[in-house]
VOVOGU-727379 format. One record per residue: x, y, z of N, C-alpha, C, CB in turn; residue in one letter. Coordinates in steps of 0.05 Angstrom, whole numbers, plus 32768, in hexadecimal, padded with zeros to 4 digits. Glycine has a CB too. Example, Ala and Ser with C-alpha at 12.3 -4.5 7.8 and 13.67 -1.06 7.14 Angstrom:
<sites>
81087F8E809C80F67FA6809C81087FBE809C80E27FA780B5A81017FD3808E81117FEB808F81028001809D811A7FF48072S
</sites>
This chain:
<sites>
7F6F7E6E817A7F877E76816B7F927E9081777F817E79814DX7FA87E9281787FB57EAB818E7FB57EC0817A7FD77EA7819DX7FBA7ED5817C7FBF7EEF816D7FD07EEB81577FCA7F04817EX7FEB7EE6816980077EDF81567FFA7ED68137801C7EBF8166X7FF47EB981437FE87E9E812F7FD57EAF81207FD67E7F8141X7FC77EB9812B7FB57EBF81127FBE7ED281017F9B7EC78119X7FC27EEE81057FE07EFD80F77FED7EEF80E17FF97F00810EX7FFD7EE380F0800B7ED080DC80027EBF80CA80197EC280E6X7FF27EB580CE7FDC7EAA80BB7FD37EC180A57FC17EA080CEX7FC57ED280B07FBC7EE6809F7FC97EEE80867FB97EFA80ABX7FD07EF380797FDE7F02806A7FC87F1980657FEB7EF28051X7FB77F17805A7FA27F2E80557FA97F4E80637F837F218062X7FAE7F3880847FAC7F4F80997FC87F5E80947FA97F4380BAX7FDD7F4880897FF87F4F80897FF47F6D8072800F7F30807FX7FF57F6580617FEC7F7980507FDE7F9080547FE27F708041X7FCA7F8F80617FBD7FAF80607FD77FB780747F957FB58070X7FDB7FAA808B7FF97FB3809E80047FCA808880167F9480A4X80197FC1808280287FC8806D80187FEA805580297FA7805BX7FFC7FE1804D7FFD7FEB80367FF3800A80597FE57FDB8013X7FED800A806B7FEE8019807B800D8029807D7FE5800C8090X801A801B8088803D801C808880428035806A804F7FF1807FX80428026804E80428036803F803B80508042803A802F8031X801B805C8046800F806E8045801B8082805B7FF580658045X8021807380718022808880888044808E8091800E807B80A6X804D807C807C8076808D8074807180A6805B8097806A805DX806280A18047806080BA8035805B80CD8049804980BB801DX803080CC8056802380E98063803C80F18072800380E6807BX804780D88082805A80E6809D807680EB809B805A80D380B6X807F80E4808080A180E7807780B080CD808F80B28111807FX80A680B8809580AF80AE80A280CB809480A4809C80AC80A7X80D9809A809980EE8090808980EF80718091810A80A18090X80EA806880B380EB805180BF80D8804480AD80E6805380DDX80B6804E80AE80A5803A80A580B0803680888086804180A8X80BD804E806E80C68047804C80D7802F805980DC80638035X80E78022806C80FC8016806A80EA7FF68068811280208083X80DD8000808080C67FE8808980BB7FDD807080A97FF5809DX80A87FF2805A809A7FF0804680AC7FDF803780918009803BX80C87FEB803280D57FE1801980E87FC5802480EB7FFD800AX80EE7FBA804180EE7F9F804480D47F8F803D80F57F9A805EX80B97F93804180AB7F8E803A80A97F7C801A80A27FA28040X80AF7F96800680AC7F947FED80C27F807FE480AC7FAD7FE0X80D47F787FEF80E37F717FF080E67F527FF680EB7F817FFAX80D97F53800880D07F37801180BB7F20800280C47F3C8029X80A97F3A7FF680927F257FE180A17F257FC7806B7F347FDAX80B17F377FCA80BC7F2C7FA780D27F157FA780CE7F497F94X80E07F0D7FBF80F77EF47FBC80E07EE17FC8811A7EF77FD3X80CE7EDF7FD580C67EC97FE280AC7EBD7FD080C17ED18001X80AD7EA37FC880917E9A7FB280797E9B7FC280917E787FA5X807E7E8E7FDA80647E8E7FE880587EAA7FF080667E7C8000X806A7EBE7FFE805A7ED77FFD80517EE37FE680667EE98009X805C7EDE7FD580517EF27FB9803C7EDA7FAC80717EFC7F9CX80357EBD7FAC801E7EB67FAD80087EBD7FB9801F7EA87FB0X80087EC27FCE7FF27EC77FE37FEB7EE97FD880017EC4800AX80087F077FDC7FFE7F187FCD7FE67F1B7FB380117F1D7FC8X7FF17F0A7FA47FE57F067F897FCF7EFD7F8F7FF27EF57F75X7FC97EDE7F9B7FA47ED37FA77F967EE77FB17FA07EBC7FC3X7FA37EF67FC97F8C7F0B7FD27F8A7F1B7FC37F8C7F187FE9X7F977F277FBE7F927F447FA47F837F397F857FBA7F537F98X7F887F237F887F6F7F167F6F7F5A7F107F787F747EFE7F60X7F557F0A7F907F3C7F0C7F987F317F1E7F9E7F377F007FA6X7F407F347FB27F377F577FAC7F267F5C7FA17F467F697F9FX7F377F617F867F337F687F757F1B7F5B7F5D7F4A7F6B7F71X7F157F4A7F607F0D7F337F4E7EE57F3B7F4D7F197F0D7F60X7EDB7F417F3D7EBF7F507F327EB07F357F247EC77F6D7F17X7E9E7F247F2D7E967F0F7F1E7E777F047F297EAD7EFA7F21X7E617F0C7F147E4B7F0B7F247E437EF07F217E377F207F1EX7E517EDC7F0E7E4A7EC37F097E517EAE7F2B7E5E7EBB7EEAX7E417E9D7F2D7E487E957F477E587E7E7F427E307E8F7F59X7E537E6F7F287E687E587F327E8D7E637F217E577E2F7F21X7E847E767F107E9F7E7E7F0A7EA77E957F237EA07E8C7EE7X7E9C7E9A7F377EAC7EA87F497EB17E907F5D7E9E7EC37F55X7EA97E7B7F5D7EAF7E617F6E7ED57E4E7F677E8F7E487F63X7ECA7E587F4D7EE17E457F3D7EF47E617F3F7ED87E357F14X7EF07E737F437F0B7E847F437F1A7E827F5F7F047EA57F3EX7F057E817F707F107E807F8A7F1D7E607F8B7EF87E897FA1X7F167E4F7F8B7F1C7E3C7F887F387E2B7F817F0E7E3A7F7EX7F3E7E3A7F607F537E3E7F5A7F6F7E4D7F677F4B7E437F4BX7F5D7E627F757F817E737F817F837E647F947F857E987F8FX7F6C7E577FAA7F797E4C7FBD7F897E357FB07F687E457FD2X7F877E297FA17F947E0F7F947FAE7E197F8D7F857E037F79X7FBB7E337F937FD07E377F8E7FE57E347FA07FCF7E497F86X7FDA7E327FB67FE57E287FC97FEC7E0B7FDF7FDC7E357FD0X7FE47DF97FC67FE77DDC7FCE7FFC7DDB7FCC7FDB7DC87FC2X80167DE07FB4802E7DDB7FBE80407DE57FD380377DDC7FAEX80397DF77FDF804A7E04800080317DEC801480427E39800BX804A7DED802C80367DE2804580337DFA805480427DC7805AX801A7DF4806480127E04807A80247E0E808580057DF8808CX80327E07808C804E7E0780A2805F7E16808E805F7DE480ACX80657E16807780777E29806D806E7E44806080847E1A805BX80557E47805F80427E58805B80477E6C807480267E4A8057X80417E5E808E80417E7480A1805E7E7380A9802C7E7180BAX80737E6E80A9808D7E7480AA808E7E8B8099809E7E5F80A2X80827E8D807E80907E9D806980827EB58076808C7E968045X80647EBA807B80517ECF808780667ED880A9802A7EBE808BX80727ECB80AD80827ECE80D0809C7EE380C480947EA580E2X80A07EDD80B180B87EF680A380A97F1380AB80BD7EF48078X808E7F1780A180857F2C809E80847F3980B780707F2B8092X80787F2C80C7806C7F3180E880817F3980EC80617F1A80FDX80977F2F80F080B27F3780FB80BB7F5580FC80C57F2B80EAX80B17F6480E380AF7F7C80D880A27F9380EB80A27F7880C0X808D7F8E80F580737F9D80FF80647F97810B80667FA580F3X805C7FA6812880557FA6814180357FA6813980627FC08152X80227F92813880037F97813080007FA3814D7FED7F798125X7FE07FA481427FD17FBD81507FBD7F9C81617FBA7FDF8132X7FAE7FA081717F9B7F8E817E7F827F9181647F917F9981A1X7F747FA681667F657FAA81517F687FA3812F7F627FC18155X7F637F8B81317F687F87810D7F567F8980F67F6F7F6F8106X7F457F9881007F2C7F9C80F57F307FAF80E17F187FA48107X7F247FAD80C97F307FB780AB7F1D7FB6809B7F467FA7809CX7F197FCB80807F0E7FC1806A7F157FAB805F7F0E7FCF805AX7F087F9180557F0A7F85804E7F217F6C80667F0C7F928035X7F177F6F807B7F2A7F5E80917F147F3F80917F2D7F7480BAX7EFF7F3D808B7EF77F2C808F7EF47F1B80707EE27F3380A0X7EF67F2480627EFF7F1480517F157F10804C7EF87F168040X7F2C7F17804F7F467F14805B7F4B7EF3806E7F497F308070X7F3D7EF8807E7F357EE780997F2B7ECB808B7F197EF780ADX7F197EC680727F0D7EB680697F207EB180557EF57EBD8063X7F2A7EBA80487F407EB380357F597EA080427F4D7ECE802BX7F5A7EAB80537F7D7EA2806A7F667E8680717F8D7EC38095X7F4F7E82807C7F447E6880877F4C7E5680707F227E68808FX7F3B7E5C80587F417E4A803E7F607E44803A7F377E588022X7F6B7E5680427F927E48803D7F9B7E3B804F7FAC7E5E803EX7F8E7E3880617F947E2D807C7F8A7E1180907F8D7E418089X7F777E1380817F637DFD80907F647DE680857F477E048091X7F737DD180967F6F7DB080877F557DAC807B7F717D96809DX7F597D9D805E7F337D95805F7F377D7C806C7F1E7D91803CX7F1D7D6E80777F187D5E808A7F027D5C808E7F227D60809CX7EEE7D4B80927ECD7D41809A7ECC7D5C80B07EC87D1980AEX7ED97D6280C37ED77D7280D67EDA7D9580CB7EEE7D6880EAX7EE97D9880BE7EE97DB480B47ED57DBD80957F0A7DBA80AFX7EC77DA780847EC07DB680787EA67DC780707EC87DAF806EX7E9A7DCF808F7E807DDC80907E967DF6808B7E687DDA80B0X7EA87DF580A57EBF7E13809E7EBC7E1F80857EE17E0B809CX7ECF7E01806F7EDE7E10805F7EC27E1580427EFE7DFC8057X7EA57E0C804A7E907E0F803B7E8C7E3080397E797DFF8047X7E8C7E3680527E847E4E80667E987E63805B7E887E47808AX7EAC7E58804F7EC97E77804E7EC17E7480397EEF7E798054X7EC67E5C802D7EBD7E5F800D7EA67E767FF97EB27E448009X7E8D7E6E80117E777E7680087E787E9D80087E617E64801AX7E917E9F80237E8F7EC080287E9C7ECB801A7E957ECB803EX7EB67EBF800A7EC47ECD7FF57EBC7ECC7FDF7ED97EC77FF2X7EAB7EB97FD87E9B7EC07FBE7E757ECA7FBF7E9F7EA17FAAX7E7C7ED17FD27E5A7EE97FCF7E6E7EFF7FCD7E3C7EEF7FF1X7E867F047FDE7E987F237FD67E9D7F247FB87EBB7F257FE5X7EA37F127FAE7EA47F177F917E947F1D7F867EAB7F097F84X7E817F127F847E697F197F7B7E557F327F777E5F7F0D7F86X7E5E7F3B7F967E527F577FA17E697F6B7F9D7E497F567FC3X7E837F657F977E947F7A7F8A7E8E7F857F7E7EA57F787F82X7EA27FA17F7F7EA37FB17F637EBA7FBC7F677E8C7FC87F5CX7EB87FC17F447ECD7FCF7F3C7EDF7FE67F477EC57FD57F2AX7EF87FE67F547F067FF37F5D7F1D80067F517F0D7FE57F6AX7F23801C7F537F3F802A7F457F51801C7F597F4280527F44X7F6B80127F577F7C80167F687F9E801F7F547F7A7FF87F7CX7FAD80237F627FC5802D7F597FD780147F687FCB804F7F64X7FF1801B7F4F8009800C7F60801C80137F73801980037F51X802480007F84803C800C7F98805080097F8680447FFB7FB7X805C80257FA3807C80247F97808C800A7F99808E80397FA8X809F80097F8D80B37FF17F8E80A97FD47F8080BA7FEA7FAEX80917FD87F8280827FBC7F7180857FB37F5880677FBE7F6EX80877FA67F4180847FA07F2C80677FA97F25808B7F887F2AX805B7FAB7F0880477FAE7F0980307F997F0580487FBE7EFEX803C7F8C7EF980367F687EED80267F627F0780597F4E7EE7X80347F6D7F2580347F677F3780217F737F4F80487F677F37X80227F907F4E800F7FA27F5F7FF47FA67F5880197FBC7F5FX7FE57F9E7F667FCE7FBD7F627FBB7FBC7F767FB97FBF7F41X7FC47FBD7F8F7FB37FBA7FA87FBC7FD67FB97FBA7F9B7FB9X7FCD7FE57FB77FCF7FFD7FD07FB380127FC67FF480127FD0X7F9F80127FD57F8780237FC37F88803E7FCA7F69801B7FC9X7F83804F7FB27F7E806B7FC07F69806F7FD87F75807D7FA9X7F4E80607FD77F4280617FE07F49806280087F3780517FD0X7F5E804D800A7F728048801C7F76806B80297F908039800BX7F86807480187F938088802B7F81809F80207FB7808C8028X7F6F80A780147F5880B380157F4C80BA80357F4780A08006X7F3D809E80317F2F809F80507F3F80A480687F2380858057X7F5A809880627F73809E807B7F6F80BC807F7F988097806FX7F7880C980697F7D80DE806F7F7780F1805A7F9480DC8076X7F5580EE80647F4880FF80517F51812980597F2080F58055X7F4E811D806D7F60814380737F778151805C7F7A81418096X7F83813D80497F948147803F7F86815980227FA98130803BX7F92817380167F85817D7FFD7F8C816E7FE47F8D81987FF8X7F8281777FD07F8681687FBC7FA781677FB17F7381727FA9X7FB7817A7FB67FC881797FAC7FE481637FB87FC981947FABX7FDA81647FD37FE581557FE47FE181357FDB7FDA815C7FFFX7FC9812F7FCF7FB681117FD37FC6810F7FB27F8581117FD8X7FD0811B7FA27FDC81237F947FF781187F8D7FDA81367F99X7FFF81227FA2802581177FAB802481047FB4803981257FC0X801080FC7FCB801580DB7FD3800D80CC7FBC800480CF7FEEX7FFE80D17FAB7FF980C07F8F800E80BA7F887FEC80CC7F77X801580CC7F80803380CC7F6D804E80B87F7C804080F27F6CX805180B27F9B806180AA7FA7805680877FA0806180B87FC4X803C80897FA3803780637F9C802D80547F81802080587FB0X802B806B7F73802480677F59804580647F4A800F80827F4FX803E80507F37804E804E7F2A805E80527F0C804B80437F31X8052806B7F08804F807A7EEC806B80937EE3802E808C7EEDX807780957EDD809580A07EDB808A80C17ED480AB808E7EBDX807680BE7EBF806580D77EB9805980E47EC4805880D77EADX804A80D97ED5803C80EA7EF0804880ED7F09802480DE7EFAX806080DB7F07807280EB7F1F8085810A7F1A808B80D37F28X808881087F058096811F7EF18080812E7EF5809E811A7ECFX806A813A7EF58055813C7EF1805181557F09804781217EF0X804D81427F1F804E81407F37806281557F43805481257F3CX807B81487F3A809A81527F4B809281707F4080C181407F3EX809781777F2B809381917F18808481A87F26808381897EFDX8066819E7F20804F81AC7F36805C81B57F598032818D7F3BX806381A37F57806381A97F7B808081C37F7E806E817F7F94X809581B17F6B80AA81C57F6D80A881DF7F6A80B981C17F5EX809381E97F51808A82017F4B8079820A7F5D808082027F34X806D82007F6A8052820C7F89806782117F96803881F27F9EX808182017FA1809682097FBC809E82287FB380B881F17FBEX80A382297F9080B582457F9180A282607F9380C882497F74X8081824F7F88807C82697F83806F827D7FA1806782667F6AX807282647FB98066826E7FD8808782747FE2805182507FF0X809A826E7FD580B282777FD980AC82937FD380C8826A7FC9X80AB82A07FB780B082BA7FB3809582C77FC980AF82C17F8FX807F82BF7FD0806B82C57FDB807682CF7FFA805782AD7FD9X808B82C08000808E82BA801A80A582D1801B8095829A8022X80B582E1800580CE82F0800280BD830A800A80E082EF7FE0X80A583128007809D83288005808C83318028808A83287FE9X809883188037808A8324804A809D831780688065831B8046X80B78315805E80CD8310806E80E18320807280D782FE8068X80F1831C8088810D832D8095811E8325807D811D832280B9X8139832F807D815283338069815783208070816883478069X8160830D8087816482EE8089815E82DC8084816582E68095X814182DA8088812D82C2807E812C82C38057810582CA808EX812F82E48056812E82E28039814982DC8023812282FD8033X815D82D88034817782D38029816E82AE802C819682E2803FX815F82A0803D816B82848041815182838026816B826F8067X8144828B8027812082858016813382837FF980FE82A98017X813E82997FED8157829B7FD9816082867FD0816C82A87FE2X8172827F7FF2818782647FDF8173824D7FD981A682527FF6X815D824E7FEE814882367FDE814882327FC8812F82377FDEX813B824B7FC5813282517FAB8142824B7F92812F826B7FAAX815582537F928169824D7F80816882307F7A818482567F8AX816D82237F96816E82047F97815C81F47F7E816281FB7FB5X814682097F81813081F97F79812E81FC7F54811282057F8BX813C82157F51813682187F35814E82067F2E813582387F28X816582027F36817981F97F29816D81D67F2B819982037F38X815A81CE7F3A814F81B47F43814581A17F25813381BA7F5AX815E818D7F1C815681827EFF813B81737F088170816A7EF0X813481727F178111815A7F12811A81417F0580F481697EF7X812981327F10812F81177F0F812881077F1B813F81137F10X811480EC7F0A810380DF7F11811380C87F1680EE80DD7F00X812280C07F2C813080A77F2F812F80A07F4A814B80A87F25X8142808A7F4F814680847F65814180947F83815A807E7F5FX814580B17F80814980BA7F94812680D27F91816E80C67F95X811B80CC7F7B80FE80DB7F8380F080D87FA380E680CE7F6DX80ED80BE7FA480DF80BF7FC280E980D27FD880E280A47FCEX810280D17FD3810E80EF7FED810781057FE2813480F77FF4X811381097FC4810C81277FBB80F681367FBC8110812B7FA5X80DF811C7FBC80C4812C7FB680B8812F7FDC80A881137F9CX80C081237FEC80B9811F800580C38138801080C481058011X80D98140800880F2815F801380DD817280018121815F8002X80D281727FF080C081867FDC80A481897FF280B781737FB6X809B81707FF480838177800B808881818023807581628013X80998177803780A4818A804580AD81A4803F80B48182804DX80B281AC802E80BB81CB802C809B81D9802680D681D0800DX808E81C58017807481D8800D806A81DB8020805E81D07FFAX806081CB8036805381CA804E805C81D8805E805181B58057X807A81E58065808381F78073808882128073809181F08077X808282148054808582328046806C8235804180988235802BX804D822880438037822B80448036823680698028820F8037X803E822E80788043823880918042824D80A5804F82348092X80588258809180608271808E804A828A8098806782718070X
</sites>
């Protein structure tokens, strides 16, 4: 199977893609990959078959069950969700995504091989000939269940919630454990989906920018301290409005903190 083919097949793989994409437009303000992210989101919510497959793997993720034949019958069941799409329109709908983003050769991931075993079960004719295979995927996605545990995860942005709960902190943790808490903080707040802790969030950080603002007045030229000023001002007159346009506002807030920490 060529790279492409298997990719495209994957969805598993498609997904961590992406929930990468997310993480590294917040750390990096990278406006190209939010555009990337939010065609993305965009795409599993009009299309049935991608937001089936979302939903199968993230229920299997996620899914905690030490009973063996009720973790058999769970798995069992999601793949059965997929008898009404064909093969062929399955990876057409997964060829939208690819289109999007340049993979890496290395697809090696947490959780890539059960990924790998999941996509076989959606994929593989049964037939006298394939089903040692599909015994074999079967048998590896439900010892993962089994041997799971319980996970925190949060929702992405733009998602429904009915709908999310796979971008993990744990994810951009390990990414980018270099970051402090306050930082690991703000990217929360960018993929979490809570109106209160982004308020929360926006508030805190706004008040850290002014108060390394006035910090920063006491040890500057008459110029720097005239522009530090009109910031400043900016910032108190700043209503903290949680809408549409937070993702810039709070992104322009980290940049300023990070540059007036600089200083």
């Amino acid at each position: 199977m060529s790279d492409i083919k298997s990719q495209t097949q994957n969805f598993g793989l498609l997904k961590n893609v992406f929930n990468d994409i997310l993480v590294e437009s917040v750390v990096n303000q990278d406006d190209d990959r939010k555009k990337i992210f939010k065609q993305y989101v965009n795409l599993i919510n009009e299309n049935e078959i991608l937001k089936t497959q979302f939903l199968v793997y993230t229920n299997i993720e996620n899914k905690v069950e030490s009973d063996h034949d009720k973790a058999s019958l769970f798995v069992n069941e999601n793949i059965k969700l997929f008898s009404k799409f064909t093969k062929k329109d399955i990876f057409n709908a997964n060829g939208k995504l690819t289109k999007l983003v340049l993979f890496e050769k290395n697809n090696t991931y947490n959780n890539s091989e059960l990924h790998e075993n999941i996509s076989k079960l959606i994929f593989t004719e049964k037939n006298p000939n394939t089903i040692d295979s599909i015994v074999e995927a079967t048998s590896f996605v439900v010892n993962y269940i089994k041997t799971n545990k319980v996970k925190v995860f949060t929702e992405a942005l733009g998602l429904p919630n009915s709908m999310l709960s796979s971008i993990m902190v744990s994810k951009y943790n390990e990414k980018y454990s270099t970051l402090d808490e306050s930082e690991k903080k703000i990217l929360k707040s960018l993929i979490d989906s809570t109106s209160e802790e982004k308020q929360e969030i926006y508030s805190s950080t706004l008040k850290e920018c002014i108060s390394l603002i006035n910090e920063n007045l006491n040890t500057t030229d008459l110029t720097v301290k005239e522009k530090l000023l009109k910031v400043k001002e900016k910032l108190l007159n700043d209503t903290q409005s949680i809408d549409e346009d937070y993702y810039k506002n709070i992104s322009k807030l980290v940049e300023l903190r990070s540059n007036l920490k600089q200083n």
